[in-house]
N, C-alpha and C positions, 0 to 999 in steps of 0.2 A: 390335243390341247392339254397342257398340264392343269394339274390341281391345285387350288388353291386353298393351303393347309394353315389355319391359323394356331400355332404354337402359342400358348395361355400361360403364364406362371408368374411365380411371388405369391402375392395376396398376404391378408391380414392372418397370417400366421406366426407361430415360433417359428419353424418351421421351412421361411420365407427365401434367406439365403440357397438354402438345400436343392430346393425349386429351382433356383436359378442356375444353379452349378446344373442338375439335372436336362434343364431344358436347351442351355447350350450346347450341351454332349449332343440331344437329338437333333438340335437343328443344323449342327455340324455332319452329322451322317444320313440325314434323310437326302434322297436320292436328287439333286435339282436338275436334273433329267425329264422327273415325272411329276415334280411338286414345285409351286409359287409360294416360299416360304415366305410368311407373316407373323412376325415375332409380336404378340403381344403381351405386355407387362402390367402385372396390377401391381401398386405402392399399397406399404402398409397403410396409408390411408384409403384405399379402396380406389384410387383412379388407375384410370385404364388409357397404356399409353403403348403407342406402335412406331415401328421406324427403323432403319437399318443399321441406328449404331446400339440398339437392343442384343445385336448379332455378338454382341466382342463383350466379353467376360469382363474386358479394363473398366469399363464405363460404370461399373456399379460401384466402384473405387468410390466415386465421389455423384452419388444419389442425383445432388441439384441440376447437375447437365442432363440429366433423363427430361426435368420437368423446365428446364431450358429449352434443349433443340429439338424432344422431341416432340410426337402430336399425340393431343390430351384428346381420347375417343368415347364413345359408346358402341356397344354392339347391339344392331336390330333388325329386325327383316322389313325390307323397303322393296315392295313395287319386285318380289319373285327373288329378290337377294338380299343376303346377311351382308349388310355393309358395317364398313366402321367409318362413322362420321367423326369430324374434328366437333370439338364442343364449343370451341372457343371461332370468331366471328371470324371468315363469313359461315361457318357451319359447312362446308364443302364436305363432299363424299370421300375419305381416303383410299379406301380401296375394299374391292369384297373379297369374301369368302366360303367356299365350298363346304367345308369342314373343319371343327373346332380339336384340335388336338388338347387338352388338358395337360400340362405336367405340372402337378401342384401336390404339394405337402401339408398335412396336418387340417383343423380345424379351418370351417369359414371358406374353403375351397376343396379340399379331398373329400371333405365330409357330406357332400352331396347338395351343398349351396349353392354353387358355381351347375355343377348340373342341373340343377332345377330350376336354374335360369336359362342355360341350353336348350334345356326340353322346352321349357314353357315359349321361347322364342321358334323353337321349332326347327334347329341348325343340326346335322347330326355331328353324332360329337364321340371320338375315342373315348372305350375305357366301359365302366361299370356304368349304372344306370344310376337314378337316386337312390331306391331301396338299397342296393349293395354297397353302395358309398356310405351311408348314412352308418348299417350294422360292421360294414368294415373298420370305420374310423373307431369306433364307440364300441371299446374293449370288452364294456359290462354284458351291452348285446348281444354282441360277437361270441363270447363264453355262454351264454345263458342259451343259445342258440346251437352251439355247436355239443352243448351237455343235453341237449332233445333229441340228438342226432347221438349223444353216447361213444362222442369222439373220446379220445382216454386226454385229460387234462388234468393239472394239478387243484388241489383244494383250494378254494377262494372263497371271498365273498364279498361283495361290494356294497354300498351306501351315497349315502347322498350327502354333502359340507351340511347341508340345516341340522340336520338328524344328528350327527356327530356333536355342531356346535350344540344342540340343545341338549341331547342327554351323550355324550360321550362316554361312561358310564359302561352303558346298553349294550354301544356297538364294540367297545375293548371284550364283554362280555362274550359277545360271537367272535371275538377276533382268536379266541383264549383256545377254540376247538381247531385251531391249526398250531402246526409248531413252528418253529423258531429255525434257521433264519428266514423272514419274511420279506416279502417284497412287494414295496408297496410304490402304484402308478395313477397316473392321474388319467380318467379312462377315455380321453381322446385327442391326447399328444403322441405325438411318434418321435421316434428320433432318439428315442432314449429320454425327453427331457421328461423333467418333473420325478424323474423315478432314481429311488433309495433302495439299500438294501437295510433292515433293520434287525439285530441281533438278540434285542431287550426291547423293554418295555417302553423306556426312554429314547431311545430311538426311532421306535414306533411313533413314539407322539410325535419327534418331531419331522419324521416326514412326511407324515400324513399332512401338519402342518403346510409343508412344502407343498406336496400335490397338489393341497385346497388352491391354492396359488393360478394352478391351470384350467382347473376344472371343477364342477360340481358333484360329481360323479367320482366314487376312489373304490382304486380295488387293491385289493391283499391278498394277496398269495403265498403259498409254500415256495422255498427256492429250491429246485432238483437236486441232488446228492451228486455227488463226482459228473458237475454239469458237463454234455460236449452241447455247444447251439450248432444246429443244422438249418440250413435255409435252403428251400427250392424253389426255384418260380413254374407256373402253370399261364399256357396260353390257353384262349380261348374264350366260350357262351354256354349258356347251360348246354347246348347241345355236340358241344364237342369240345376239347380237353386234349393239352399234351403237357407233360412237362420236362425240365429243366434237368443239367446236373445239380445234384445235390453240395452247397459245400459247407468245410465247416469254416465257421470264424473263431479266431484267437484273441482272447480276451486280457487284460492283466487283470483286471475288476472281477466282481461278483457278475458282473454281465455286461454286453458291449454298451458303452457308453459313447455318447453324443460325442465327444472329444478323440476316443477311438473313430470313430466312423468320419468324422471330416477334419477337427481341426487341426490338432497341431501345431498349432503356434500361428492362428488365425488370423488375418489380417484387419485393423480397426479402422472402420470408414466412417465418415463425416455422418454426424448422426446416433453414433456411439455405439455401435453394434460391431459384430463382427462379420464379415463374411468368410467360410471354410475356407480356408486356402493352404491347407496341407498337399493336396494337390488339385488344385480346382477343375482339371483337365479329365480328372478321373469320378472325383467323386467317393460316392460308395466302394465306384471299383478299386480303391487306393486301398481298403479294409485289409489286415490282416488275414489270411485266410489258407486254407488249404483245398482246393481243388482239382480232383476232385476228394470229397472228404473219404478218409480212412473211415468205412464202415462195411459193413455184411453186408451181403446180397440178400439177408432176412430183413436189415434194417432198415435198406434202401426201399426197397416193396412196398414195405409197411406205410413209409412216410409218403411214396408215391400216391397208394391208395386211401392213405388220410388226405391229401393234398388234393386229388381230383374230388372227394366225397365233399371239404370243407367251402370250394369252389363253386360248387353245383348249390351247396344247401345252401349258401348267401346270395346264388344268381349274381356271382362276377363273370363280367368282362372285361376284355382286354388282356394285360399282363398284371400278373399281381406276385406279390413273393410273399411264401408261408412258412412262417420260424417257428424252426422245433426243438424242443429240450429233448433230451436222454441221458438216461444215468445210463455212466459209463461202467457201471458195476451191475446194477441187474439189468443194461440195453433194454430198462423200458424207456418205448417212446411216450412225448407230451407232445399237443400241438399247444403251441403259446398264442399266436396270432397271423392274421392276414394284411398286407401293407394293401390296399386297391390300388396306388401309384406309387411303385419303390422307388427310393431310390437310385438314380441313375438307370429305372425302369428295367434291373435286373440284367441289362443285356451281354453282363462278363457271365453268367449261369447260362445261358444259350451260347456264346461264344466257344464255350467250351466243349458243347455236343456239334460243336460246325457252324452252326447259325453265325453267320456275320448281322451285326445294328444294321446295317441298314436293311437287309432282306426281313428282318426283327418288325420291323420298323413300317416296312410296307406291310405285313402280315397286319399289325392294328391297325393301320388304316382301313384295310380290307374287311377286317371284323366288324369296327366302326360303321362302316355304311352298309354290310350285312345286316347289323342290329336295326340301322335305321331303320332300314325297311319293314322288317317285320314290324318294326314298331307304329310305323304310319298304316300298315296292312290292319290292322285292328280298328275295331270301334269305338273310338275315344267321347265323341257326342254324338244328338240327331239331329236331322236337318229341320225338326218339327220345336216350335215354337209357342210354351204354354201362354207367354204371355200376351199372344195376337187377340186383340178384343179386351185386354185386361181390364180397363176404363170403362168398358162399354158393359161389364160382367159386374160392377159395383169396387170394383178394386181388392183389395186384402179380405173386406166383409164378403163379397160377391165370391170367392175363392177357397172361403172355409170348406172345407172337407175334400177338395179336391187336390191337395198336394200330398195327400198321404198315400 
């Protein structure tokens, strides 16, 4: 009997398009030999819609036929299975599913939202869990965590939009112990957006301005000296780890930019957005790049054993891709960050060691419902019941001192 894989993506992100370029790729190469593919779509308004013409990239051309033909669902567990019901009358059952594939970008879905609906429904589900998602997405975290761990990364510091609005002042004053070019992101957008590179002072202001735009949370950085970005992906659970060719991406900017990475001369859909369409078929995998990248067999190592170290201490699973800075002049490395769901899920960096998407492909599923398990294998509550008698004990009065 095949499996029954529901494929997740969109959602109320920047983000949003990306998703979907992403999720077409996989449900294009996952195996329909072994798998009952279930495309399901969340709208930037948070509905949840499934159906077979989710399947075909044209369809997002023009938004309103999604919330035409297709069906408007919820996900929940009914009676031993994760169904998706229609919302709209008669409410009929559409079809279940096995298992929740994630492929989702950015805030409100990567960022461990969408998983802690997962979990709390109890469906297992590809990918990181909430804690990894949560510190993956959330740059500030993510740094402040991997400098406990004494990983080698550039000088930062980050803050909070009130603190800045209130004394700006304060925070230029801490900004003043880094130098100049800076670079400054908004700490839990991906994609490139939100993020400047700032030369002066005025500059600074106004991107910071900008990032306030995405997020609450801003961080400022040092920008590397004679940058080369290096990116590897790592599979895997905290207890086993492999990863990726390493490659490098070629940049014209100060760093790859959201426009580098998909557009292109985007296509504009009803609704006023863009979706990527430099090459929608590919993706990420369209990026300029070299693979595998011109580097030492000292520099490769290093980032190898940075790469499985930054994996383990955030408790990712699944696939994830971790981007490295290094000056090309003294080859030291930086780790800059972890994506928890890249990009066209990384799978041209394993293509390249031999891995074909779809063996890629089955390997996360297979994680996926490893994890479940151990995760159900634990003690999550007891079967014991303080509140049996509560009424008959005096209620809240009758209860003092025994909840402590």
């Amino acid at each position: 009997m095949k499996i029954k894989v529901g494929v997740i993506f969109g959602g109320e992100s920047v983000e949003h398009e990306v998703s979907i370029i992403s999720a077409i790729q996989a449900i294009n190469k996952l195996d329909q030999g072994k798998y009952d593919i279930v495309p399901i779509y969340i709208t930037k308004d948070r509905e949840w819609y499934t159906g077979d013409m989710l399947n075909d990239i044209e369809i997002y051309e023009d938004l309103s036929l999604i919330k035409k033909y297709g069906k408007n669902v919820v996900l929940y567990f009914n009676k031993g299975s994760y169904v998706l019901q229609n919302k709209k009358f008669p409410h009929n059952i559409i079809t279940d599913i096995d298992i929740a594939f994630p492929i989702v970008h950015g805030t409100n879905v990567e960022d461990g939202v969408l998983q802690g609906y997962l979990q709390t429904i109890g469906i297992p589900y590809v990918g990181s869990d909430v804690y990894a998602s949560v510190v993956g997405q959330d740059k500030a975290f993510m740094k402040d965590i991997f400098a406990q761990e004494n990983l080698p990364m550039t000088k930062y510091i980050w803050f909070y939009d009130c603190d800045y609005k209130n004394d700006s002042q304060s925070i230029l004053e801490k900004i003043k112990k880094l130098k100049y070019p800076l670079i400054v992101k908004p700490s839990s957008t991906g994609s490139s957006v939100g993020i400047k590179v700032a030369d002066n002072l005025e500059e600074l202001n106004d991107a910071i301005d900008d990032a306030m735009q995405y997020d609450n949370k801003i961080i400022v950085e040092e920008v590397v000296a004679n940058l080369k970005e290096l990116n590897i992906s790592v599979v895997g659970n905290y207890e086993h780890q492999k990863v990726s060719e390493i490659e490098e991406v070629i940049s014209k900017s100060k760093f790859l930019t959201y426009d580098e990475k998909y557009i292109g001369g985007g296509k504009k859909l009803k609704g006023g957005y863009k979706i990527p369409m430099k090459n929608p078929s590919k993706g990420m995998a369209s990026t300029n790049r070299k693979l595998p990248a011109d580097i030492s067999e000292k520099i490769r190592k290093e980032i190898e054993d940075i790469a499985i170290k930054a994996f383990r201490r955030l408790g990712s699973a699944g696939v994830c891709r971790i981007d490295f800075l290094v000056d090309d002049k003294t080859k030291k490395v930086y780790i800059n960050e972890i994506n928890s769901i890249p990009g066209s899920l990384s799978y041209y960096l394993w293509e390249a060691k031999g891995i074909k998407y779809s063996d890629l492909l089955d390997e996360l599923i297979s994680i996926g419902v490893k994890d479940y398990k151990k995760r159900i294998s634990k003690t999550h509550s007891f079967n014991t019941n303080i509140l049996r008698g509560f009424s008959k004990n005096g209620g809240i009065k009758g209860m003092k001192g025994k909840l402590r």
